[in-house]
N, CA and C atoms as a LAMMPS dump frame, in Angstrom:
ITEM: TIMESTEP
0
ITEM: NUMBER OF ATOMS
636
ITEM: BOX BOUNDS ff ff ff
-5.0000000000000000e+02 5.0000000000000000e+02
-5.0000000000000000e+02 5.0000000000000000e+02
-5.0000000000000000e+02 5.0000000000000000e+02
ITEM: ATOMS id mol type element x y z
1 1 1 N 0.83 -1.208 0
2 1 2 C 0 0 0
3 1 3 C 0.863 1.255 0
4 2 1 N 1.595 1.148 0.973
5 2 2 C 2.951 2.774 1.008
6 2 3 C 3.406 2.497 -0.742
7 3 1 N 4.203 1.314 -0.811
8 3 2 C 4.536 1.435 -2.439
9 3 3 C 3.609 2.16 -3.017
10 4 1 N 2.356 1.836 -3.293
11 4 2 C 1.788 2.375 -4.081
12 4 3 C 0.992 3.574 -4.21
13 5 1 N 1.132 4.219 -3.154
14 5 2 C 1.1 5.85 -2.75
15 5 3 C 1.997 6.47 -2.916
16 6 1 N 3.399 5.596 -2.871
17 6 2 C 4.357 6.933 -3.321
18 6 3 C 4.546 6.508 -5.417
19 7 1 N 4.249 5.831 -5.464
20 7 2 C 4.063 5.562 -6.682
21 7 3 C 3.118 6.52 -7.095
22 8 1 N 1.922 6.743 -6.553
23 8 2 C 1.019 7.729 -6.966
24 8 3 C 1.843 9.186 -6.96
25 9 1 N 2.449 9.185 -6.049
26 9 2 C 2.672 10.902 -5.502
27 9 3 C 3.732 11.567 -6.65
28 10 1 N 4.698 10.166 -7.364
29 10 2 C 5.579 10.807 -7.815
30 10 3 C 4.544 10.197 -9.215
31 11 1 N 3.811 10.268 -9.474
32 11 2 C 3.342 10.653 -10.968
33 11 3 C 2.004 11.514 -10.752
34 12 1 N 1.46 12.056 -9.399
35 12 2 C 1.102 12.982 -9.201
36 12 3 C 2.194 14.424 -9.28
37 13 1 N 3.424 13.957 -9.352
38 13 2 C 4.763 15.645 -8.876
39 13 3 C 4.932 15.682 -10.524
40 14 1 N 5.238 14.318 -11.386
41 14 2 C 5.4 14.526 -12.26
42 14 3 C 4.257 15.186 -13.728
43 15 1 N 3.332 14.829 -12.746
44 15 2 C 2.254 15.357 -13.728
45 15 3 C 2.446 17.189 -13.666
46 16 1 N 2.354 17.231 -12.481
47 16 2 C 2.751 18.849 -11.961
48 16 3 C 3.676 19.176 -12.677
49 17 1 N 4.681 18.476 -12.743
50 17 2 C 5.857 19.485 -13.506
51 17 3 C 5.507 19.774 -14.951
52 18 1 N 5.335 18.716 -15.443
53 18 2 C 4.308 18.84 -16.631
54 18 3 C 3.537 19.847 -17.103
55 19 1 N 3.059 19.875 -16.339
56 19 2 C 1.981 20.708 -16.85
57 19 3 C 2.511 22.441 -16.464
58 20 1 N 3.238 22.289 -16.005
59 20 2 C 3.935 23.511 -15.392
60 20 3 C 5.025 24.074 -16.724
61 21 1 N 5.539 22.94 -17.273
62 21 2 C 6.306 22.808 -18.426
63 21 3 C 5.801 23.345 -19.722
64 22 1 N 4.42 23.164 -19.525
65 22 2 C 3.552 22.936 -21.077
66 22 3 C 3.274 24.944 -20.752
67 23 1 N 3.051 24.806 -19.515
68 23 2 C 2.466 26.541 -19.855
69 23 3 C 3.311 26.985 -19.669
70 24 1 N 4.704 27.409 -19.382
71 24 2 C 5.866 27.815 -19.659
72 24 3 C 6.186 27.76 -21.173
73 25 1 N 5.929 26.891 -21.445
74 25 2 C 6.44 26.895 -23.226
75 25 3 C 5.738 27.824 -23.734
76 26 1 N 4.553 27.26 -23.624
77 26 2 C 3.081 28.135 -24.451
78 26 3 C 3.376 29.559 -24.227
79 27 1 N 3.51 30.196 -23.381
80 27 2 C 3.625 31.457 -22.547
81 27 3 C 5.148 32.337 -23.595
82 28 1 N 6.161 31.146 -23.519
83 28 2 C 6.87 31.849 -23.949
84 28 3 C 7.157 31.757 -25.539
85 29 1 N 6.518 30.869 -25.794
86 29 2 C 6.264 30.318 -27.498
87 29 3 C 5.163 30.326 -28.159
88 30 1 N 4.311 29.902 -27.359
89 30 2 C 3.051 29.375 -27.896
90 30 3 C 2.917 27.995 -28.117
91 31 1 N 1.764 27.09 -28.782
92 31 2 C 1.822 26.293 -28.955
93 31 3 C 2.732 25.412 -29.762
94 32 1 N 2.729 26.338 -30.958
95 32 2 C 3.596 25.8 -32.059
96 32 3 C 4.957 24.993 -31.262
97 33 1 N 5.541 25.844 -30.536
98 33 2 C 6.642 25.43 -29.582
99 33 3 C 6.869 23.9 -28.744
100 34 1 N 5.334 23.39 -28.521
101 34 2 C 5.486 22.656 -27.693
102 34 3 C 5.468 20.805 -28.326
103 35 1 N 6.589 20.43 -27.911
104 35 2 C 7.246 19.167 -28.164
105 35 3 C 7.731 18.253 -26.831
106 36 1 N 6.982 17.225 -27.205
107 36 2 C 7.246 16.318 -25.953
108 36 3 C 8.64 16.284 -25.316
109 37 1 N 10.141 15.816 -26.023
110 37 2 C 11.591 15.986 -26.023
111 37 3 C 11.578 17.184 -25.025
112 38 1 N 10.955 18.578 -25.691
113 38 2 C 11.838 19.846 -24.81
114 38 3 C 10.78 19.292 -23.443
115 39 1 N 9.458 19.055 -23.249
116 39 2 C 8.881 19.394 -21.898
117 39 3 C 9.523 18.145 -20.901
118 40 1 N 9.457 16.862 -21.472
119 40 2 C 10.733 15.644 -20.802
120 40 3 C 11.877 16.714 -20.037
121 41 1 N 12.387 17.349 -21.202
122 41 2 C 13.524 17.69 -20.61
123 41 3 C 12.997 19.134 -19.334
124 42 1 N 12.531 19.617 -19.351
125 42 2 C 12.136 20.562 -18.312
126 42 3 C 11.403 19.875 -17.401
127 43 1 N 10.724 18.803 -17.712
128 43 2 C 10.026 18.406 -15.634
129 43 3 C 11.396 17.766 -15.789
130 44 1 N 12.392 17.152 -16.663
131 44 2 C 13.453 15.998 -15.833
132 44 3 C 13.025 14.929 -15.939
133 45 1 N 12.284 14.279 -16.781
134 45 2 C 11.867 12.506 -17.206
135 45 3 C 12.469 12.404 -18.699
136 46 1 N 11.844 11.025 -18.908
137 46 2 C 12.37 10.737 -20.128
138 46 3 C 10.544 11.065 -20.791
139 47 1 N 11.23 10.814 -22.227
140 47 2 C 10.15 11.095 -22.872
141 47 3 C 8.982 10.442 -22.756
142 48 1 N 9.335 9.208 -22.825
143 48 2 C 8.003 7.879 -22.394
144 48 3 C 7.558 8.037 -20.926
145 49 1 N 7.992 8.745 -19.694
146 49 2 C 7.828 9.005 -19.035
147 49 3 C 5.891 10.014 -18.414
148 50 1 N 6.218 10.538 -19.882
149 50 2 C 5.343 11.761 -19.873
150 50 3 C 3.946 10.972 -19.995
151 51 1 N 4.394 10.051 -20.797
152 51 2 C 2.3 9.329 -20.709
153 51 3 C 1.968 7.906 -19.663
154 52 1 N 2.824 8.196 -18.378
155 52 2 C 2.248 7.635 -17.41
156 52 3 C 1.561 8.715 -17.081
157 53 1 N 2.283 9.853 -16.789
158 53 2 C 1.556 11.031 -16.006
159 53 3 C 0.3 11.593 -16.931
160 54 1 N 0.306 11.586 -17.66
161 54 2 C -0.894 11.957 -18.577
162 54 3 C -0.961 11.344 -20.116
163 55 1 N -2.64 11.453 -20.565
164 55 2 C -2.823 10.604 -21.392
165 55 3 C -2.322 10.83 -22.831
166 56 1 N -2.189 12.131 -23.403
167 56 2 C -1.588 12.632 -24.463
168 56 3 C -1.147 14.353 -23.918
169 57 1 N -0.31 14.512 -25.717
170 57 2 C -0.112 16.16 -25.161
171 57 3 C -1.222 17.146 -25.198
172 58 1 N -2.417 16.294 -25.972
173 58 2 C -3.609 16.826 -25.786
174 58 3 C -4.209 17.556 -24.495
175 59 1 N -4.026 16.163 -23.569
176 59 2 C -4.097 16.486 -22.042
177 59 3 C -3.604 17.294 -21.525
178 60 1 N -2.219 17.456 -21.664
179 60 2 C -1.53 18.526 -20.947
180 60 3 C -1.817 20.003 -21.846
181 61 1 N -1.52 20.145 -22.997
182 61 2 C -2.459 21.299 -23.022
183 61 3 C -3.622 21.762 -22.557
184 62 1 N -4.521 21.24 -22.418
185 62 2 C -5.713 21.377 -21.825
186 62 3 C -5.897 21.56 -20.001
187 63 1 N -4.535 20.974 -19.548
188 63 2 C -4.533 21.485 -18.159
189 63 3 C -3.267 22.632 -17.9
190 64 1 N -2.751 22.847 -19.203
191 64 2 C -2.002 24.209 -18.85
192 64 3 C -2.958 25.682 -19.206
193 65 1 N -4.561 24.821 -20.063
194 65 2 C -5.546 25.837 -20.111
195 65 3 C -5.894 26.071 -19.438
196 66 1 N -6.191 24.935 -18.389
197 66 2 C -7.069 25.321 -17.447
198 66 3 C -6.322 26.427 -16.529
199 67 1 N -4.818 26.645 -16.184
200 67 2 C -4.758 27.503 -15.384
201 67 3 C -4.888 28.609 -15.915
202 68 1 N -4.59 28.963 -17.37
203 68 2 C -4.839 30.105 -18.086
204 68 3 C -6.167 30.562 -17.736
205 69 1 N -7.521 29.679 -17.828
206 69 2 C -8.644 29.804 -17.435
207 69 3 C -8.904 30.148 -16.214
208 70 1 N -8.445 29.755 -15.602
209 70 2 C -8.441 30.122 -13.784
210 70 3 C -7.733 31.537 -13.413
211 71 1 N -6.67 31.968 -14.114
212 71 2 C -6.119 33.24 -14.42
213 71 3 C -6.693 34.09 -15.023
214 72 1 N -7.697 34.248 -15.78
215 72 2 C -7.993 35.03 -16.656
216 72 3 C -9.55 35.403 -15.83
217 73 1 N -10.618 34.278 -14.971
218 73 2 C -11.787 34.222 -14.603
219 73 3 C -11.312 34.905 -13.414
220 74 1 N -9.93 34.771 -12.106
221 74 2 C -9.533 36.007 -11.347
222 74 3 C -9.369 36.945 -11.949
223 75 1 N -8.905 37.021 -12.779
224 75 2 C -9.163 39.432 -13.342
225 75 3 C -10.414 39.261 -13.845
226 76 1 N -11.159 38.812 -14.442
227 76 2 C -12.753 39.083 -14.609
228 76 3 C -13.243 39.109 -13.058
229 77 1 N -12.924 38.478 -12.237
230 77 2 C -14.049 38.258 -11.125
231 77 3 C -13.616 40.277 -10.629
232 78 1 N -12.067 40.07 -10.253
233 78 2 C -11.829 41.527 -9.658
234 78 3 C -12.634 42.592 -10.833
235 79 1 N -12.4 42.565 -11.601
236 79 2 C -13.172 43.642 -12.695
237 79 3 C -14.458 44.127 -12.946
238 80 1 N -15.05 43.106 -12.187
239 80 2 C -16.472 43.441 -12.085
240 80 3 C -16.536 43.376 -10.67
241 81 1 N -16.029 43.395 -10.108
242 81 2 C -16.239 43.945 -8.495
243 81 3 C -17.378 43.874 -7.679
244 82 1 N -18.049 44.321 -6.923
245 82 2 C -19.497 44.238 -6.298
246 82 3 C -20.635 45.506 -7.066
247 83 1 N -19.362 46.393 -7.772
248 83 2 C -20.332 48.05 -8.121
249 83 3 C -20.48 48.53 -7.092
250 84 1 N -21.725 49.338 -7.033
251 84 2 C -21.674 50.199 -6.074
252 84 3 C -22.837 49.597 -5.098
253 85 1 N -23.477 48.545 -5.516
254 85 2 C -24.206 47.95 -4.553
255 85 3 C -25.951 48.147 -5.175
256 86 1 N -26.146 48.93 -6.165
257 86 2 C -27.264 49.669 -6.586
258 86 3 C -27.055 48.079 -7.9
259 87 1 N -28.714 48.209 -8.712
260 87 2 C -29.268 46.808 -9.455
261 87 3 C -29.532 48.136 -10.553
262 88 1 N -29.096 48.387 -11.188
263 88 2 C -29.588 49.73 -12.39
264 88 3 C -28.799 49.4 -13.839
265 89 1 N -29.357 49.764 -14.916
266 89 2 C -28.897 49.699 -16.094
267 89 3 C -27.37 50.243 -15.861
268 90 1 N -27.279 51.358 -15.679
269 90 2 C -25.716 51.957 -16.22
270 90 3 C -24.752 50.834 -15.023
271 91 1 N -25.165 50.547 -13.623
272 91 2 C -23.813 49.998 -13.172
273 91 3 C -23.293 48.687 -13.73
274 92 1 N -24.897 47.831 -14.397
275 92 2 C -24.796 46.792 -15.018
276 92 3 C -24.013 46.623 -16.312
277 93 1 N -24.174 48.003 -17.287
278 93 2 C -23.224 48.286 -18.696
279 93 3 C -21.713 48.409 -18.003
280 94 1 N -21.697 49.551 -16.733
281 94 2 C -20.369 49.423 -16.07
282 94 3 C -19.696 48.708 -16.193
283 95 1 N -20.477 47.193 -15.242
284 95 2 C -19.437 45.92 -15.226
285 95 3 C -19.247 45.443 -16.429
286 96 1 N -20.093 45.378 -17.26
287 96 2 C -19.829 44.332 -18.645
288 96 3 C -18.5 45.343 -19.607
289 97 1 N -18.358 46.752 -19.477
290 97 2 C -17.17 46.957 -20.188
291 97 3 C -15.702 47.222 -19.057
292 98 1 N -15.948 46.744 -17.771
293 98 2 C -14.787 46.471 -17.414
294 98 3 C -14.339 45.274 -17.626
295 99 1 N -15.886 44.668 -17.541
296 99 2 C -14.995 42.798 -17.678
297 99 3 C -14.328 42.825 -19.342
298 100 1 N -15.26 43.524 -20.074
299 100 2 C -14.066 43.682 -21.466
300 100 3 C -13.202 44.072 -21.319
301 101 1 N -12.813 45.242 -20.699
302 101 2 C -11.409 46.171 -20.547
303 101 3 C -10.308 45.239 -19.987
304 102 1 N -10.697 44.112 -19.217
305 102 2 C -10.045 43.021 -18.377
306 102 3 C -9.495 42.145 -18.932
307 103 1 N -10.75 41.443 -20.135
308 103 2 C -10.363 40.817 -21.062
309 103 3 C -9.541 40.926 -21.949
310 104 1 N -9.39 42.281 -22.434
311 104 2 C -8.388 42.694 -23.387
312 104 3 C -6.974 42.728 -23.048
313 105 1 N -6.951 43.555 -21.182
314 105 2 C -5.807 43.673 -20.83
315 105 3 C -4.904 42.361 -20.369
316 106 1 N -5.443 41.061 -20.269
317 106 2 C -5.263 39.723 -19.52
318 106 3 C -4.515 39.251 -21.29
319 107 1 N -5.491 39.12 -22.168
320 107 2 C -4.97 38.96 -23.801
321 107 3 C -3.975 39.464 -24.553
322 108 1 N -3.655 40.764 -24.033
323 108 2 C -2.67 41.626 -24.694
324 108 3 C -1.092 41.02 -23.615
325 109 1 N -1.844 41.149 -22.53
326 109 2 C -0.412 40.817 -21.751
327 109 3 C 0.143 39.483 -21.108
328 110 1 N -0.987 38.72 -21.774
329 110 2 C -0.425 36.732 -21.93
330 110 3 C -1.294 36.445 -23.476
331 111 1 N -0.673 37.239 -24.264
332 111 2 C -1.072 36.909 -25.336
333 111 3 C -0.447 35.047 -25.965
334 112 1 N 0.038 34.596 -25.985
335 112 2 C 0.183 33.755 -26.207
336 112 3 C -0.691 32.291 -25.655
337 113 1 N -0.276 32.635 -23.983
338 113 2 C -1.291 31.765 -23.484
339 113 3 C -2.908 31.501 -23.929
340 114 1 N -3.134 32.826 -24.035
341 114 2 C -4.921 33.543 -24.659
342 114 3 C -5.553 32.717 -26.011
343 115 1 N -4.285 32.718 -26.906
344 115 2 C -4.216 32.471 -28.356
345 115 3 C -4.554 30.604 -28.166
346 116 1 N -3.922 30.273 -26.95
347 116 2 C -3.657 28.634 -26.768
348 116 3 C -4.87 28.377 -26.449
349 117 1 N -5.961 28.723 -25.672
350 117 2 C -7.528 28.593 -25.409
351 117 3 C -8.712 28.315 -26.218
352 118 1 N -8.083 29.364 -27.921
353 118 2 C -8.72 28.851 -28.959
354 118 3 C -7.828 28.299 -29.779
355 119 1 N -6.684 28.226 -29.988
356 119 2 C -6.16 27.731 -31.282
357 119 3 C -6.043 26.596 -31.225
358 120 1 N -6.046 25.529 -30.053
359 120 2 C -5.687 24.471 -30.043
360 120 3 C -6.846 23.183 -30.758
361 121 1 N -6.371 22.593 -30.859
362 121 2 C -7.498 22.055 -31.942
363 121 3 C -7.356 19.815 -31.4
364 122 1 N -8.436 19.542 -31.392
365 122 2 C -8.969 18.076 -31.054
366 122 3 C -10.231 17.518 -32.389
367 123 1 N -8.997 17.543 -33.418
368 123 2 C -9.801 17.266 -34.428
369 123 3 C -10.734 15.21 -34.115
370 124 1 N -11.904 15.179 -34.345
371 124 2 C -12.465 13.873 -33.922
372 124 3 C -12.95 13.418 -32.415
373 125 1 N -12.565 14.867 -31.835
374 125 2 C -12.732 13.905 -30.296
375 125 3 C -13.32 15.285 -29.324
376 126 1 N -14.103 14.794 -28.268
377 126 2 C -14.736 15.997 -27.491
378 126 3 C -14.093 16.132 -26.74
379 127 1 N -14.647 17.653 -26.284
380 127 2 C -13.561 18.51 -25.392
381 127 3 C -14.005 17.836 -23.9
382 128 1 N -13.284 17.095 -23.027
383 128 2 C -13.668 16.494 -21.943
384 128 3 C -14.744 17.782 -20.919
385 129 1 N -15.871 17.224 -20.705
386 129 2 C -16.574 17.918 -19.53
387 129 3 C -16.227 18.998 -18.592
388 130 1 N -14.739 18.44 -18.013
389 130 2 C -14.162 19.106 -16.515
390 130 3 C -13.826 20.02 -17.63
391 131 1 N -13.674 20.335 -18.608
392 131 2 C -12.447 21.517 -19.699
393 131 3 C -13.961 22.57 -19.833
394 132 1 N -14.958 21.892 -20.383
395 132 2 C -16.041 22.516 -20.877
396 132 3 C -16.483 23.232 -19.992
397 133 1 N -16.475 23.184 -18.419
398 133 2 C -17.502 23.499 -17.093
399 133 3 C -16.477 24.561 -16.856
400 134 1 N -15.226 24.64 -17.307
401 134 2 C -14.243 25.383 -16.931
402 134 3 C -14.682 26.899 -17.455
403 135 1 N -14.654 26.452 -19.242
404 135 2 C -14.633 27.489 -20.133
405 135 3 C -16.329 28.027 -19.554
406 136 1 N -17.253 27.664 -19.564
407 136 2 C -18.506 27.769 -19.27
408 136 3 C -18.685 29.145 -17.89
409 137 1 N -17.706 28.915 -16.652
410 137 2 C -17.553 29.478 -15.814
411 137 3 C -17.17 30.917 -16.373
412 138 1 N -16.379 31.49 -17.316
413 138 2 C -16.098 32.466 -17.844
414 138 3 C -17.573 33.507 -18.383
415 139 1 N -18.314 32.174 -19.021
416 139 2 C -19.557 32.891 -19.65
417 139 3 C -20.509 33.656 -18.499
418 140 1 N -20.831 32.807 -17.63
419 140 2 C -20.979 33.096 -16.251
420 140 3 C -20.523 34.543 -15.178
421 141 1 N -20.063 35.109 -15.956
422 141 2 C -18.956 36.35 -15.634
423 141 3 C -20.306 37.38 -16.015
424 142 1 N -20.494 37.355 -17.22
425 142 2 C -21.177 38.472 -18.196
426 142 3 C -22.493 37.517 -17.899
427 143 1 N -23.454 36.862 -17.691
428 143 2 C -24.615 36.512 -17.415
429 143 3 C -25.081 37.105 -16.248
430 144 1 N -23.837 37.549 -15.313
431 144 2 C -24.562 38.565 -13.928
432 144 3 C -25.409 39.453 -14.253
433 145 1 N -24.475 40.763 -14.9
434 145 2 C -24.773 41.54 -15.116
435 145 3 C -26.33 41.884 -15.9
436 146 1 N -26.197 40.702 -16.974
437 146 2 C -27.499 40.359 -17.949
438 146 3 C -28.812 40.485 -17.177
439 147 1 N -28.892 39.973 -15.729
440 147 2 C -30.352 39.837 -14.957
441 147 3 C -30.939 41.232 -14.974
442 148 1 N -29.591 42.106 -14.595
443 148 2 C -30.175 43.732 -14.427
444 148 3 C -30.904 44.13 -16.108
445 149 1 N -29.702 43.855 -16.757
446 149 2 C -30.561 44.323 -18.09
447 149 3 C -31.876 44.054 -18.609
448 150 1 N -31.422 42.497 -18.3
449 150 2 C -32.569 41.446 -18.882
450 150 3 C -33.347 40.295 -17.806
451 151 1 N -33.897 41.088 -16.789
452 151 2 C -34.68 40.687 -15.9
453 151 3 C -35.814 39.707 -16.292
454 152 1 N -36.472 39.743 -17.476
455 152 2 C -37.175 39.24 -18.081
456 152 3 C -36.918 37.547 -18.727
457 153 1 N -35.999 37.76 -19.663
458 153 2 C -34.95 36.807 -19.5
459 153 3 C -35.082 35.127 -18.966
460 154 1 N -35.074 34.041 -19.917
461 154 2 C -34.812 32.96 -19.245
462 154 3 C -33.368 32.722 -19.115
463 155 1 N -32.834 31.936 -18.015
464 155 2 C -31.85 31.275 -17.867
465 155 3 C -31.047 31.179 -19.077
466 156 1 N -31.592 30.234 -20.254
467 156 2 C -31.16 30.065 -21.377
468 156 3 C -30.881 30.82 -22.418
469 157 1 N -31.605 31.959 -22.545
470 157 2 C -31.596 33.185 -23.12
471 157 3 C -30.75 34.103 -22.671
472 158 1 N -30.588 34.115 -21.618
473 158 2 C -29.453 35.282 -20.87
474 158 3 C -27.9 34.279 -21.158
475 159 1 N -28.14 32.593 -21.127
476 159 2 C -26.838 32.093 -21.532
477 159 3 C -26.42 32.498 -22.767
478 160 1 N -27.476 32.474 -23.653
479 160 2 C -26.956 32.807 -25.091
480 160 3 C -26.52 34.472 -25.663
481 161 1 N -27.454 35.146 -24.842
482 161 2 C -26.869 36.587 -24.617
483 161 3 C -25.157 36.358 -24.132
484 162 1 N -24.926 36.083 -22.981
485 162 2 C -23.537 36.31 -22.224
486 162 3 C -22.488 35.633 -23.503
487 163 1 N -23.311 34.61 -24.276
488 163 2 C -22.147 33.72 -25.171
489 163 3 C -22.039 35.001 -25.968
490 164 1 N -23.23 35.217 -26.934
491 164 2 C -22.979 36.449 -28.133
492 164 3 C -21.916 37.906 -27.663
493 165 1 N -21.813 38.158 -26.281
494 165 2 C -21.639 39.317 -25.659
495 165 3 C -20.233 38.843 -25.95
496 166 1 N -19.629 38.164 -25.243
497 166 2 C -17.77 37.422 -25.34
498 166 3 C -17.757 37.159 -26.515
499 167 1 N -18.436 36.776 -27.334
500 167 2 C -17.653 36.644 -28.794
501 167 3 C -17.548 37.361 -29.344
502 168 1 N -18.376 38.964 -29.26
503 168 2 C -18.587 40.005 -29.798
504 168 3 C -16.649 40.792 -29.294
505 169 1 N -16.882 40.557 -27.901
506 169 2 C -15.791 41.747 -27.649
507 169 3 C -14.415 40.53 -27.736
508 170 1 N -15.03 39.192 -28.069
509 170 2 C -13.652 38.549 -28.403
510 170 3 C -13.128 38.575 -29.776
511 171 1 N -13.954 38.574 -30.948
512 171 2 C -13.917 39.145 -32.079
513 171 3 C -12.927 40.498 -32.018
514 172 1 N -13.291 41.43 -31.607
515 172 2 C -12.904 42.651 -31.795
516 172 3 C -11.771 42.512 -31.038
517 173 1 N -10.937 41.786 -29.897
518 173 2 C -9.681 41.802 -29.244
519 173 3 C -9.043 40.679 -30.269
520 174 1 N -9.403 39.808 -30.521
521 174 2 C -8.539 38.764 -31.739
522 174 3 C -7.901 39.744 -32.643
523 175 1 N -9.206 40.626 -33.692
524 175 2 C -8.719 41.047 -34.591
525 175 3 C -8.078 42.455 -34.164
526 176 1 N -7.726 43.289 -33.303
527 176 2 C -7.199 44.231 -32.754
528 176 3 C -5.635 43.694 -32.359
529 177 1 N -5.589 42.236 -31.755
530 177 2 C -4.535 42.146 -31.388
531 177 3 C -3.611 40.919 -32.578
532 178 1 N -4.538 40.843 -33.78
533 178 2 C -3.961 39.929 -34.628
534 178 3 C -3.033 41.023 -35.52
535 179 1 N -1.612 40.196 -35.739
536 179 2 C -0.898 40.725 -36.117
537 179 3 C -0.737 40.455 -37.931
538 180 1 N -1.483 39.725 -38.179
539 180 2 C -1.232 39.413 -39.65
540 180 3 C -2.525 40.385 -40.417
541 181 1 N -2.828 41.415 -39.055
542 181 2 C -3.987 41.946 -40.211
543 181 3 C -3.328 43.427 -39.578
544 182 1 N -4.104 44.452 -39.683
545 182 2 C -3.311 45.781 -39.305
546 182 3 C -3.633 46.136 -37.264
547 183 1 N -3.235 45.289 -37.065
548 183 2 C -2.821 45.813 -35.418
549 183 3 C -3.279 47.362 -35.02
550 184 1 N -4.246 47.384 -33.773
551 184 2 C -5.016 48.191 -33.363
552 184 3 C -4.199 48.466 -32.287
553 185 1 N -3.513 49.611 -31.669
554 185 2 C -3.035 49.955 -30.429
555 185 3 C -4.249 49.59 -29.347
556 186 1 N -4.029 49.496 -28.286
557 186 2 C -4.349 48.514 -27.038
558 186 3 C -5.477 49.694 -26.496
559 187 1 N -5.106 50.822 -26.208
560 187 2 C -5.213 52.313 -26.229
561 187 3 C -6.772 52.674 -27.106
562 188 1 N -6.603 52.481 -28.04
563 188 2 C -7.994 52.482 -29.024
564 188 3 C -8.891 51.402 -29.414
565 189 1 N -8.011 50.282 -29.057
566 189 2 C -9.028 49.343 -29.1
567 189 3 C -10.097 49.102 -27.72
568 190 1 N -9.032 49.631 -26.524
569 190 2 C -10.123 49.445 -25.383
570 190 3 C -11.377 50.446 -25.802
571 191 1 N -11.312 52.08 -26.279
572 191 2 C -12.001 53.131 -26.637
573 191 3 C -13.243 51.857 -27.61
574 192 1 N -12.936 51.601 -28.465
575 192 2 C -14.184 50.999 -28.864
576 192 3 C -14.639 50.143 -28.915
577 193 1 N -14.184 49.248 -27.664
578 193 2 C -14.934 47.921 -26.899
579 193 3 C -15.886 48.66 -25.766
580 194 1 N -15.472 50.181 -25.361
581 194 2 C -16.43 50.636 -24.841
582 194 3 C -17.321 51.101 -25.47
583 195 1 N -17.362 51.776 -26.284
584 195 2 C -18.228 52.459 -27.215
585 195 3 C -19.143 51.301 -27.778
586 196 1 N -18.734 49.765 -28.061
587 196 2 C -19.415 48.789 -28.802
588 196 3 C -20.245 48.081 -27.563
589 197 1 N -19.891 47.902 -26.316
590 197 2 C -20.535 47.479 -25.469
591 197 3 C -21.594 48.077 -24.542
592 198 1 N -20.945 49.732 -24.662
593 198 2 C -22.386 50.634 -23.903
594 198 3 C -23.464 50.743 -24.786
595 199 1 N -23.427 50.432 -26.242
596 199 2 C -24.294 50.509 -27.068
597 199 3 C -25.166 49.419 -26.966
598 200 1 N -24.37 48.278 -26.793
599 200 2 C -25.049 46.874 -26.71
600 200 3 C -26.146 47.144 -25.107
601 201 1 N -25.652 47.215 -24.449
602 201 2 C -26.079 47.672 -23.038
603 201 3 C -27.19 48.222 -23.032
604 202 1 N -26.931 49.635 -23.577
605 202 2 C -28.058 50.605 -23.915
606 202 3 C -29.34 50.093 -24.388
607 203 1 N -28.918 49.473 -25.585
608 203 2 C -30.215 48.75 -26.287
609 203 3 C -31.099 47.519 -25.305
610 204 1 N -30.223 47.205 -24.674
611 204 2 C -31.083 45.889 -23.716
612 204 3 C -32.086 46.673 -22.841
613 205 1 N -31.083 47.971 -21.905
614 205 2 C -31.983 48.216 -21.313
615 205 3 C -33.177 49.265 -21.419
616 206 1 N -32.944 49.328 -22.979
617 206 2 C -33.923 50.047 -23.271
618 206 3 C -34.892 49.581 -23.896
619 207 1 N -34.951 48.008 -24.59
620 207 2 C -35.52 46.672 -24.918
621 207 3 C -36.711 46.551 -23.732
622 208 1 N -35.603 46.659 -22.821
623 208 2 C -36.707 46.227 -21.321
624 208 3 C -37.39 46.972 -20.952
625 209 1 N -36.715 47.933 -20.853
626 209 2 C -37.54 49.207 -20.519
627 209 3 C -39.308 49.568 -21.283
628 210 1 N -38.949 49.342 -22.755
629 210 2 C -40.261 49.128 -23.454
630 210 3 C -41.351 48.195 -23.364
631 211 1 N -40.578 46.441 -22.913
632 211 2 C -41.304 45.993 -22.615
633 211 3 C -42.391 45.598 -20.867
634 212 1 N -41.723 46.703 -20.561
635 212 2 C -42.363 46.945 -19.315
636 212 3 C -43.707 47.826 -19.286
């Protein structure tokens, strides 16, 4: 039984390093970068080593997302803050263009990691559950705010709002911060993620407002 707890522990340390390895690369390369040989050699195993501790490099990308994900859902959580404590249209537009302003600034300044969240690709096979509930938690960010706007609102409807809302201001930070098209200073692109989101805002709560 001890054998086989420390047997666990050291392909529990080695999984850790791992994965510690994979977002170090990503971070400082990106994906393209990442090769079983160099991450062996940074936890310190051999190469065959790496798929006791996990099942492919699939895997380990996906848990060097997850901390990216867990990093990125702390500056959304701080960014939208409590407000001022008041349930009103404008503090509700408030939060939704800080959590953009957050988003942008988290993207611009782990751009690489950011890029690894969507670019990575599982052609034939689903994105495991625990990965999905992860990314899901993000949407969850911008669905707060939605109740004030969209009080009316089912559950499901305010999900699909919060999805359209992040793809909208993720659209506009991709192509702002994509470099193969003409690069938007950081500076003006935040200027009209506000301008594109108080508009969006505006219209909801003035949607509601009518149908009241």
């Amino acid at each position: 039984m001890v054998k086989s707890d420390t047997t666990a522990g050291r392909r529990d340390r080695l999984r850790e390093a791992l994965v510690a390895a994979a977002e170090d690369t990503i971070a400082k390369g990106g994906l393209q970068e990442l090769r079983a040989r160099t991450l062996a050699e940074k936890a310190g195993c051999a190469v065959g080593a790496i798929y006791n501790a996990v099942a492919d490099l699939d895997e380990l990308v996906l848990l060097a997302n997850m901390r990216t994900l867990a990093a990125l859902e702390h500056e959304l959580t701080a960014a939208r803050g409590g407000g001022d404590g008041s349930n009103t249209a404008e503090t509700a537009i408030a939060q939704l263009v800080q959590l953009a302003h957050a988003y942008l600034a988290f993207a611009a300044a782990n751009t690489p990691r950011w890029r690894a969240l969507f670019d990575h690709q599982m052609p034939g096979r689903d994105i495991p559950d625990w990965y999905r509930d992860e990314q899901h938690r993000l949407f969850r960010q911008v669905e707060e705010p939605m109740r004030v706007l969209q009080p009316r609102a089912t559950p499901k409807r305010r999900a699909l709002l919060a999805r359209s809302l992040f793809s909208a201001v993720h659209g506009m930070v991709r192509l702002g911060l994509e470099e193969k098209l003409q690069a938007i200073p950081v500076t003006a692109l935040r200027e009209q993620i506000t301008f594109v989101i108080s508009a969006i805002g505006r219209g909801m709560a003035t949607e509601t407002d009518a149908a009241q």
